[in-house]
N, C-alpha and C positions, 0 to 999 in steps of 0.2 A: 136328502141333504148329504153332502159330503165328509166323508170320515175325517178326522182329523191326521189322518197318515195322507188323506191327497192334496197334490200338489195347488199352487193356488193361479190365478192370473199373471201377476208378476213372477213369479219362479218358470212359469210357463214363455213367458216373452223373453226373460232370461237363456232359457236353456236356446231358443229359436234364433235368440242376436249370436250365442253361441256355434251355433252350426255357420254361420258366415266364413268368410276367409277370403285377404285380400284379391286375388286374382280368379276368383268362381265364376265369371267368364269371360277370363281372358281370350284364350284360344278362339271361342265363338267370336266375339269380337274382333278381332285379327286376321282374321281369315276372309280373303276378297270372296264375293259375290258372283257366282254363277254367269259370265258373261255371256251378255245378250241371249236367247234363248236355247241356249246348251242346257245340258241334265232336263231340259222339261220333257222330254218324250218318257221320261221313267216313269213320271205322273198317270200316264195311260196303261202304262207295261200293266200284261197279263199277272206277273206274277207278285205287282205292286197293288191291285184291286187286289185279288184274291185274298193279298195279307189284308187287307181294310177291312174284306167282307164276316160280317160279324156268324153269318149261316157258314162259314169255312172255319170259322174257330178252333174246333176240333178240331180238323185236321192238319193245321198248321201249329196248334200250341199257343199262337199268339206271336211266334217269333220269324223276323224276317236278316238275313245276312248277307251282307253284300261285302264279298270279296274279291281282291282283286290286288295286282301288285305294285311294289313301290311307284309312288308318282304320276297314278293314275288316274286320281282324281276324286278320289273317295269322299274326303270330307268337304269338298265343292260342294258336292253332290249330298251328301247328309244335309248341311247347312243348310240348299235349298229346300228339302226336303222338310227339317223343321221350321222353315219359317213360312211354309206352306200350309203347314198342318197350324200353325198359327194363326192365319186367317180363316181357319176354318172354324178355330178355337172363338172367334171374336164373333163369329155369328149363330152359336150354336155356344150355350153356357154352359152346357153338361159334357163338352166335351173337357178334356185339361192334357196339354202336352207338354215333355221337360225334356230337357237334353243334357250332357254333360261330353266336352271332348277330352280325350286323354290327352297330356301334352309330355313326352318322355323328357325335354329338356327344361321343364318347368320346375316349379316347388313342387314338394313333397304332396300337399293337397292336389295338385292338378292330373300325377299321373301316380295315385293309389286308391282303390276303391274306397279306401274312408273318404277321401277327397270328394269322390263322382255321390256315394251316402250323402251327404250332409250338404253337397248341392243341389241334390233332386230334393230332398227334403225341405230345405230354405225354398225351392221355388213352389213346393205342393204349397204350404204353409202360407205364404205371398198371395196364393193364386187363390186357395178354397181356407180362408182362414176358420171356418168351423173344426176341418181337422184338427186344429190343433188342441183337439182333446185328448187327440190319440196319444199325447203326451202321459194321460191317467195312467196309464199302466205303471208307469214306474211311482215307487214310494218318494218320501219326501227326503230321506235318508240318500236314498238311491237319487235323487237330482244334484243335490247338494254334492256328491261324489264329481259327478258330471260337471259341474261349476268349477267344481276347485281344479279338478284334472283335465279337464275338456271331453267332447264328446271321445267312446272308443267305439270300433265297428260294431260289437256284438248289440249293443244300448241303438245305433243306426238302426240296426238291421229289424230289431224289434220294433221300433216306431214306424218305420215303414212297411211292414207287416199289418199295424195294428193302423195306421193310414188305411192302407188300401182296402182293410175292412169293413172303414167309416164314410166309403165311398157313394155307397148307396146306388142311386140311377144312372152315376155319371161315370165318363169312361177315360182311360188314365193311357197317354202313347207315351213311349220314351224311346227317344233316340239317343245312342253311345256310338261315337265316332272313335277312331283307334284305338283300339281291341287292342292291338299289337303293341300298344306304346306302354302298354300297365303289365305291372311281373306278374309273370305268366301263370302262377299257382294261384295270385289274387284272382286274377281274371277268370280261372277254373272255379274257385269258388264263386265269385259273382253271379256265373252261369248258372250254378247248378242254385244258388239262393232264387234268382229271375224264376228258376222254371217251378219254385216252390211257391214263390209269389201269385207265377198263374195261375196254381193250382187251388191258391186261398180266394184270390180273387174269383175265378168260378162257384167256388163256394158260396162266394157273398154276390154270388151273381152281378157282379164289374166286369167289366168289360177292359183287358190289360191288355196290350198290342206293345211289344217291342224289337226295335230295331238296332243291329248293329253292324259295325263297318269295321272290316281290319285285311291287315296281308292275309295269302294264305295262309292259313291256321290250323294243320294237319294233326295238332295234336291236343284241340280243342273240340269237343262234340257237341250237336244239341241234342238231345233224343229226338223233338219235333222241330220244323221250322223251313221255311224256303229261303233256299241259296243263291244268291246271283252270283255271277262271276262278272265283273266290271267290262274286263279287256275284250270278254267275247260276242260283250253285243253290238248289235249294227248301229244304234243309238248313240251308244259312247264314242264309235267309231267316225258317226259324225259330226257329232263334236270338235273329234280334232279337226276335222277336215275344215268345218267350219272358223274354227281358229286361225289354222292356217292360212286359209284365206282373209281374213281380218287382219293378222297383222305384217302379211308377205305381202306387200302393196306392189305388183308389177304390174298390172295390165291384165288386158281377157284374153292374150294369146294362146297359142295350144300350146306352144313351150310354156307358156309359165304353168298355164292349167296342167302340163306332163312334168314340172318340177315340183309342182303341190302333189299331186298322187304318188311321187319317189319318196318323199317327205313322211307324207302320211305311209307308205307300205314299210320304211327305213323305222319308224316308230314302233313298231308293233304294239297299239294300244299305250302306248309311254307317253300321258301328258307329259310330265317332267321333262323327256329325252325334246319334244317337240318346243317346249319354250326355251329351253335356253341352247338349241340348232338356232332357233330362228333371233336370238338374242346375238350368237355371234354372226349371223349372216347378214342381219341389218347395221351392225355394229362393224363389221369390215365393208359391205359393200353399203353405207348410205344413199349413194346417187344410185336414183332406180333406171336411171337410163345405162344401169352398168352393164354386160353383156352375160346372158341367163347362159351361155355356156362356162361360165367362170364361174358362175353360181353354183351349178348342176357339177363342176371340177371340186368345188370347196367340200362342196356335199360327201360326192367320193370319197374325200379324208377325214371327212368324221366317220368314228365307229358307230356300229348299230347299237351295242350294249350300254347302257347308263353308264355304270360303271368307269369302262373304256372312256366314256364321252367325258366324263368328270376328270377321270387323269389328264385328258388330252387337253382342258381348259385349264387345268393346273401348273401344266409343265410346258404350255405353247410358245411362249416367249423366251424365258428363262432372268425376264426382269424384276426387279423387285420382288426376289424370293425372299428377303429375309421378311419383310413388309407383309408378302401375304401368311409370311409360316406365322405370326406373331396375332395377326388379326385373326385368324384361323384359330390360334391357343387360345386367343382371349373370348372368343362366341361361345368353344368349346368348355372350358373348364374355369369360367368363373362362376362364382358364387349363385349369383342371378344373372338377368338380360341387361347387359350394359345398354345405357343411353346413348343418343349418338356423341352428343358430345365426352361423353364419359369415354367412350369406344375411341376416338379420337386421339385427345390426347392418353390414352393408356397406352397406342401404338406409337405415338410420339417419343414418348418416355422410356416406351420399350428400347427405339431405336436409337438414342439420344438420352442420356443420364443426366446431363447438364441443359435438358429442357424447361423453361424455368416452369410450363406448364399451364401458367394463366392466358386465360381470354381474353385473348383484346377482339370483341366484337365488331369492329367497325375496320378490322385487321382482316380478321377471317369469320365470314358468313354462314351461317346454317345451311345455305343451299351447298357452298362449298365443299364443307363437311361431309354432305350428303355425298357429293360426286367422289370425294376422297374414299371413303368409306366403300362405295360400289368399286372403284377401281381397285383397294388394297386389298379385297376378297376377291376380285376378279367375276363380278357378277353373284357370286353364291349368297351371297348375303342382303339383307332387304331391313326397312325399316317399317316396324309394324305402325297398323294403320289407328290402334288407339294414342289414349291421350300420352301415356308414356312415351310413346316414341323410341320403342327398344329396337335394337338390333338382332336378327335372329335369321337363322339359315333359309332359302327359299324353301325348302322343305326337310324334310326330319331323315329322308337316305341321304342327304349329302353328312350329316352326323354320322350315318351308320361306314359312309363308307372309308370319312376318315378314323376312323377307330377301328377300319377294320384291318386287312390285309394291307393294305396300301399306304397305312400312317409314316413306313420307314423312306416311302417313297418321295414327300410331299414336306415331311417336318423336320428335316434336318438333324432330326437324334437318331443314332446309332443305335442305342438303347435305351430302357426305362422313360418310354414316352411321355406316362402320365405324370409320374415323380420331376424330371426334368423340365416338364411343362409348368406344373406348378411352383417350380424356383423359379422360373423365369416371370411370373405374374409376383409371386412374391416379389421379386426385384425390383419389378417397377414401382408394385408400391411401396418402398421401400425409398423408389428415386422422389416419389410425389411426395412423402412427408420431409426429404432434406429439401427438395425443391422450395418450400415455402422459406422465404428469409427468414432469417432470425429478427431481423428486425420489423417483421410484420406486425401489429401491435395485436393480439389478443389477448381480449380484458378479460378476468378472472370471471366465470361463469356464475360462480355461487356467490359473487359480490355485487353486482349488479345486472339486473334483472332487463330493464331495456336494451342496455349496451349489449348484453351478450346476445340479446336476439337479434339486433343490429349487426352485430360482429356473424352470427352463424348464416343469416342471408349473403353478408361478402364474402365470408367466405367462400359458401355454394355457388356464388355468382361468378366467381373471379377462376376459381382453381373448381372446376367440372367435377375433376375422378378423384378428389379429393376424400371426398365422403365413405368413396368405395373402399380408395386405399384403407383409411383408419380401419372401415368396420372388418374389412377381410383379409388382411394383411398377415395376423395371425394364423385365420383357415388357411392359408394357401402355403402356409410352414407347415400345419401339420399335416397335410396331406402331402407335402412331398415328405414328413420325414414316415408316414406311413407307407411311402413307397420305394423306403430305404434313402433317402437325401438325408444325409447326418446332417440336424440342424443346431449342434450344439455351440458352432461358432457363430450362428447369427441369434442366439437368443444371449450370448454372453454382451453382444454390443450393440445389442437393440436398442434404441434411442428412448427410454421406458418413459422418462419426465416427457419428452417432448410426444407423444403418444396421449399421453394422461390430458395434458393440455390442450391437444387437437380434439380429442375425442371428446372432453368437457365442452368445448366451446360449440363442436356439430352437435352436441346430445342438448334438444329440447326440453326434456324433463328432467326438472334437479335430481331425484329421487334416482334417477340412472348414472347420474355422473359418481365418478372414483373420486379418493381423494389422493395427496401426493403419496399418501404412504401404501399403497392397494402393491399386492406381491400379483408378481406371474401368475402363481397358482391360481387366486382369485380370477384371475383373467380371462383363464384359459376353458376349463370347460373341453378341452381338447387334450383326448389320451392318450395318443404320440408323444406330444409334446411334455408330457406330466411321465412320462415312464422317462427322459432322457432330462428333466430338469434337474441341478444338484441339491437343490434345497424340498426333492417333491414329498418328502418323508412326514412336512412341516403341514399336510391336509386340514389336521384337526387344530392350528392355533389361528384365535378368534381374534378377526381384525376392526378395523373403527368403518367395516362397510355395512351396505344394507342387510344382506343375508349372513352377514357374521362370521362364519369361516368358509376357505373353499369348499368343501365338500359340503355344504347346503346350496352355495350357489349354483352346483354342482347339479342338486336334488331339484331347486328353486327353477331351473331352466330347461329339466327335462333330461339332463347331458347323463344318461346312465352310462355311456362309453367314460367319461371322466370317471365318474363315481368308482369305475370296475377297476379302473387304472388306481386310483387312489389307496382300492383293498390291497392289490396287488404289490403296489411298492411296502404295506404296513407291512404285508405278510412275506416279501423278500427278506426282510430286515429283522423279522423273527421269526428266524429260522424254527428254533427250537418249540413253535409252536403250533403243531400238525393241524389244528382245525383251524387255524385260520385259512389256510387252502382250501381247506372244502366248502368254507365258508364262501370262498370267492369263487368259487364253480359252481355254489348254490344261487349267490347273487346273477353270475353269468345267465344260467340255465329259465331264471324266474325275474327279469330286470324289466320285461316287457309288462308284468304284474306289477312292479315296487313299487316303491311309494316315490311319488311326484309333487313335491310341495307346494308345486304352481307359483306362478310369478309374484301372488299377492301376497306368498309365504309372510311373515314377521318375526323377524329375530329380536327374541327379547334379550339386551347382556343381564336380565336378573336371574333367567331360567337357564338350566343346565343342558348339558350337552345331551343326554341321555333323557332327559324330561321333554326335549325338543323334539325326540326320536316316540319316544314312548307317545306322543300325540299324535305324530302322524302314523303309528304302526307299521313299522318294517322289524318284523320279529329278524331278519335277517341281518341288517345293519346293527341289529341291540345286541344279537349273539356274538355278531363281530368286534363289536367295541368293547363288550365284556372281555370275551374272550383275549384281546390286546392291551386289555389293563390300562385303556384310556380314560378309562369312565366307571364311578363307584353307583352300585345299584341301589345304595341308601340315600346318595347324594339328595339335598333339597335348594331349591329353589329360593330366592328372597324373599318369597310368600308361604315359604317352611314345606311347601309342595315338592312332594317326591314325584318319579319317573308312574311308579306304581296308582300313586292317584289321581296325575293328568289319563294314565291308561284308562282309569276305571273311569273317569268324567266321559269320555270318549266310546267306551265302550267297545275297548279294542282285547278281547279276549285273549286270543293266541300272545300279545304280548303282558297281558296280567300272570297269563301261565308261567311266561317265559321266569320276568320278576320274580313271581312269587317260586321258582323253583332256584334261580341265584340267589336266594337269602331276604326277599325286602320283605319290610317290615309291616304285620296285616293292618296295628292301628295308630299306623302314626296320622297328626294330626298337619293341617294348615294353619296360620296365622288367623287368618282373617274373617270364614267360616268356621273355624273349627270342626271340620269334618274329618271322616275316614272314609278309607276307600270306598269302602261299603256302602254310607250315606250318600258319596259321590254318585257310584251307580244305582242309588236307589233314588233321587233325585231325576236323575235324565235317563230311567227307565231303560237300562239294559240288563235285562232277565237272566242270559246267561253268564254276563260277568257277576251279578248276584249269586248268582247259584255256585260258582266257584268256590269266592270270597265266602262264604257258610261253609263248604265243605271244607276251607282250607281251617277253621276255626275262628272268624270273625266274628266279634261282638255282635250279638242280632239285638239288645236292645240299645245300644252305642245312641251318645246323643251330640245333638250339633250344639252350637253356642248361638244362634239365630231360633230364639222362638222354645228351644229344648227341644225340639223333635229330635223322632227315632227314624228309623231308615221303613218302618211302616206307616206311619204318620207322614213322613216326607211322598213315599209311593201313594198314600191314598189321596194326598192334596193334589197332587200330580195325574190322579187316575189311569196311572198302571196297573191295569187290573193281572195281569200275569206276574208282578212281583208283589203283587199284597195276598195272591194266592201262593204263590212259593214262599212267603213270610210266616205267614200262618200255618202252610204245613209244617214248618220247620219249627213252631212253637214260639212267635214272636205274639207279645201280649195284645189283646187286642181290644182290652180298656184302657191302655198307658196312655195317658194326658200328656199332653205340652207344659211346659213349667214355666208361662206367662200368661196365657187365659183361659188354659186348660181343656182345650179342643180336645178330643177323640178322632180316629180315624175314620170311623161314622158321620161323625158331624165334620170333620171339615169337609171329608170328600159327597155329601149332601150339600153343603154352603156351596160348593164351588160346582154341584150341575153332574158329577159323574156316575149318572146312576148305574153304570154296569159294578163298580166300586161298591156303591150303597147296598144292592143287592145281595153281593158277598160275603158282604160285614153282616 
């Protein structure tokens, strides 16, 4: 049977729904399809068995790499690869394969190793749902962390460990496509975790085969593993050829056959460089009866280097630059992947202030859209092929190469490209919220319940970037004032009511919506903007929101940049009071530790500021607030509950210490239980805040007003057997009765089944 510290069914499907996250295969999804039978010769490649072959194990590690340069073809070729090894998965049940692709212009989840963890995991889980026992390892304590905070990589890392050991007969392939797209010390660790994997895996005699895909990667190592290089096989090679041929439709002459071999020799292994040559050759010469010396002339004028080829598509005409510099800002540096429509009118808006912004569909059509879109990027841009419908670069070097050297050349800033980019998205959305009349009618959100959902469909329907504008409107101020954009005159005349209002009416769940009186601070969550706000001093007063003051919403959302901003301004403003600096270098240094309230946080207005803190344990926030004379360490609750005895229910030691060494008080009481610390942590069994609270001088026969128990009587009903044994050495009585029906510690923890307890006693 299972001890009562292991996790159960439902905490188990909990933690699993957990690992999900909305876009966990995007990329895979989006990515075209191996045309006609390109990348299948790699299926036979020597050096593609040999990985398969399980009598080679040893000497490959299990690991196979294929590299190769930008726009090559890489993840074509993964993709076929897993979903070949797929079908093999479908007739062979012991086999199981997962994949995960990096995406460097995606969320946070798509291109971070926690991301690629807890997608391999959600699919192990999916696919051999037995493992998910491997969940046992962690305590029940230790899940409940995981719920409240969400998964973190170390907690991944061990499940997946403790997975692959529960694997038994069957055999586990993983394929990771861009290597290159995840930061670069994550990905160093990844490696060097994969090759600790194989090595447990052999242990448990599994069978672990993986595969990955990136640029050249000079300063990543495997110790074991076979390397391909993309560009230099003959395979790849014809591939392109084969393309070439598919979509350069001339004829079987030996001119066109001797302008397809300049083509292919002009590429040098550069899928990329060969689609979009042959995108402007079919796109300037469409009539194929054109003359293939004018072809083989155009060719000449394009350069061999990507690079080159990309400036030369960006600056060929010299029309509609400001059009394409704007559509270019907005792929690049919003928030998420704009919709098409969204992408649409944002460059409208951009271009045009006094756009009014809405769709009139039967005006302008979604194919339209589309063609507008491919011509305002000039080809670089595409619409992906899931159900969103996002916009996003044809490939991930056209990103690199506007961000690279060449940004001065292409976007029209002189200086401070990123900072002045995101004023300029700010702007528009800025145009999209006056754009909507005033006299649009939206019905007050929290007053009626059909109408506002009525009202947030027109809205979305009618005005596209609407939605974008509200939610990102803010981010895209504080990142330009992060990148030096003084935003002090646009947060003095920001339009706050009409914000509140728009943002009520899109927000679906009441419980998210503000009310009119919500401050900036509350809002923001963003630390630029909180270091240059006049009123940002005002962190710690409690408003009529959900999370109660900014700096829990602060905690509530994960925003530790806000949080660190918020110590900062307390501790500019008192001067005279030296640890508060170091307090804020400590928070800095340890923020990736702190405490995170999670979204489900609940602010009570009866519980105190410091008792709020004292629950979730951040000994460093408690020193800080003490230390600024915000918060009284005896303070109580409207349930007569101190800081000190929410700690001790919690069993948050380092902050019991902290309390009990600013003066609180060891036995003061609650209302409603009548308990002391002491009983509290003797109650929900934590042994070491027991053992403190004794040492610090706390009543050991202390009684509650429920029943009369003592903090032994409480532990043995509870069967804690490590604090009925620290009770008794400490000299707590171990005939004291209850003072209603007179129980023993014997007898009740017999009544109630704990024989490790009865034992003792």
């Amino acid at each position: 049977t299972r001890g009562s510290n292991s996790i159960d069914a439902t905490t188990k499907q909990s933690l699993i729904d957990q690992l999900y996250f909305t876009k966990i295969d995007e990329r895979l999804t989006s990515l075209s399809a191996a045309q006609g039978t390109t990348c299948r010769w790699f299926l036979t490649k020597s050096e593609y068995t040999f990985w398969q072959d399980v009598a080679q194990q040893s000497d490959h590690g299990g690991f196979l790499w294929i590299k190769g340069h930008p726009g090559t073809g890489k993840s074509t070729l993964i993709k076929l690869l897993f979903e070949q090894a797929k079908l093999n998965e479908k007739s062979d049940s012991s086999k199981i394969t997962l994949s995960f692709f990096f995406l460097a212009r995606g969320t946070a989840e798509e291109k971070s190793t926690t991301g690629l963890y807890r997608s391999l995991l959600h699919q192990l889980f999916e696919k051999a749902k037995d493992l998910r026992d491997s969940l046992e390892w962690m305590t029940v304590d230790g899940a409940k962390v995981i719920q409240l905070n969400g998964w973190h990589e170390e907690a991944l890392k061990q499940t997946l460990t403790h997975a692959i050991r529960k694997l038994k007969g069957r055999s586990l392939t993983i394929f990771v496509d861009a290597l290159d797209e995840c930061n670069r010390s994550q990905a160093v660790g990844m490696i060097c975790f994969f090759e600790e994997l194989c090595n447990y895996a052999k242990e448990a005699q599994v069978l672990l085969q993986i595969c990955f895909s990136s640029r050249h990667y000079p300063t990543v190592v495997i110790e074991k593993g076979i390397e391909v290089t993309l560009e230099d096989e003959i395979g790849h090679t014809k591939d392109i050829e084969q393309y070439i041929k598919s979509k350069l439709r001339l004829g079987k002459s030996k001119q066109v056959e001797s302008l397809r071999s300049e083509i292919l020799e002009k590429s040098s292994g550069i899928f990329l460089w060969v689609v979009l040559v042959l995108d402007i050759i079919n796109s300037e010469y469409p009539n194929s009866s054109i003359s293939i010396k004018k072809i083989r002339e155009r060719l000449k004028e394009i350069p061999p280097k990507l690079n080159d080829l990309l400036e030369m598509i960006l600056m060929r005409d010299g029309e509609n630059l400001e059009r394409l510099q704007v559509c270019l800002k907005w792929i690049l540096f919003a928030t998420r992947p704009l919709k098409l429509q969204e992408l649409y009118f944002a460059i409208q808006l951009s271009l045009d202030k006094e756009c009014s912004s809405c769709w009139d569909q039967e005006d302008v059509e979604l194919d339209q859209i589309k063609t507008f879109v491919r011509s305002a990027s000039k080809g670089l841009a595409e619409v992906t092929r899931n159900k969103a419908s996002e916009v996003q670069f044809i490939h991930e070097s056209i990103r690199d190469f506007l961000l690279g050297k060449y940004e001065g050349q292409w976007s029209g800033a002189s200086g401070n490209f990123v900072g002045h980019s995101h004023e300029i998205l700010r702007n528009c959305c800025l145009a999209q919220l006056s754009a909507i009349s005033q006299d649009f009618y939206i019905p007050d959100p929290l007053l009626l319940a059909p109408k506002a959902s009525q009202s947030r469909e027109t809205l979305s329907l009618e005005f596209p970037f609407l939605e974008y504008s509200v939610r990102n409107i803010l981010l895209h101020a504080n990142s330009s004032q992060q990148n030096a954009i003084d935003q002090r005159d646009f947060l003095a005349t920001f339009p706050l009511q009409r914000w509140i209002l728009l943002n009520n009416a899109l927000e679906k769940f009441e419980i998210r919506r503000y009310t009119e009186s919500v401050s900036f601070l509350y809002l923001f969550h963003l630390a630029a903007l909180i270091r240059i706000h006049p009123q940002r001093e005002s962190c710690f007063e409690v408003e009529n929101e959900r999370y109660g003051l900014p700096l829990f919403a602060a905690l509530a959302t994960g925003s530790h940049e806000a949080v660190q901003s918020f110590l900062e301004v307390q501790a500019e403003i008192q001067p005279h009071e030296p640890s508060l600096r170091q307090l804020c270098k400590q928070y800095a240094e340890n923020r990736n530790k702190g405490t995170y309230f999670g979204l489900s946080f609940h602010f009570s207005r009866h519980g105190s500021l410091f008792s709020h803190l004292a629950k979730q344990c951040d000994e460093v926030l408690l020193n800080f607030l003490y230390a600024s004379g915000k918060v009284d360490v005896k303070s109580k609750d409207k349930l007569d509950r101190t800081p000190l005895s929410w700690a001790a229910e919690r069993g948050h030691e380092a902050v019991v210490k902290l309390l009990l060494e600013k003066g609180a008080e060891l036995e003061t009481r609650d209302r409603i239980h009548d308990r002391t610390p002491l009983l509290w942590a003797a109650v929900f069994g934590h042994v070491a805040v027991v053992e403190l609270l004794l040492e610090k001088g706390a009543e050991i026969e202390t009684r509650d007003k429920f029943l009369g128990g003592t903090p032994l009587l409480r532990a043995a009903g509870k069967g804690h057997v490590a604090i009925v044994a620290l009770l008794l050495g400490k000299g707590a009585e171990i005939e004291t009765r209850d003072t209603i029906i007179g129980q023993t510690p014997l007898s009740i923890a017999a009544e109630r089944g704990h024989l490790a307890v009865v034992k003792l006693l």
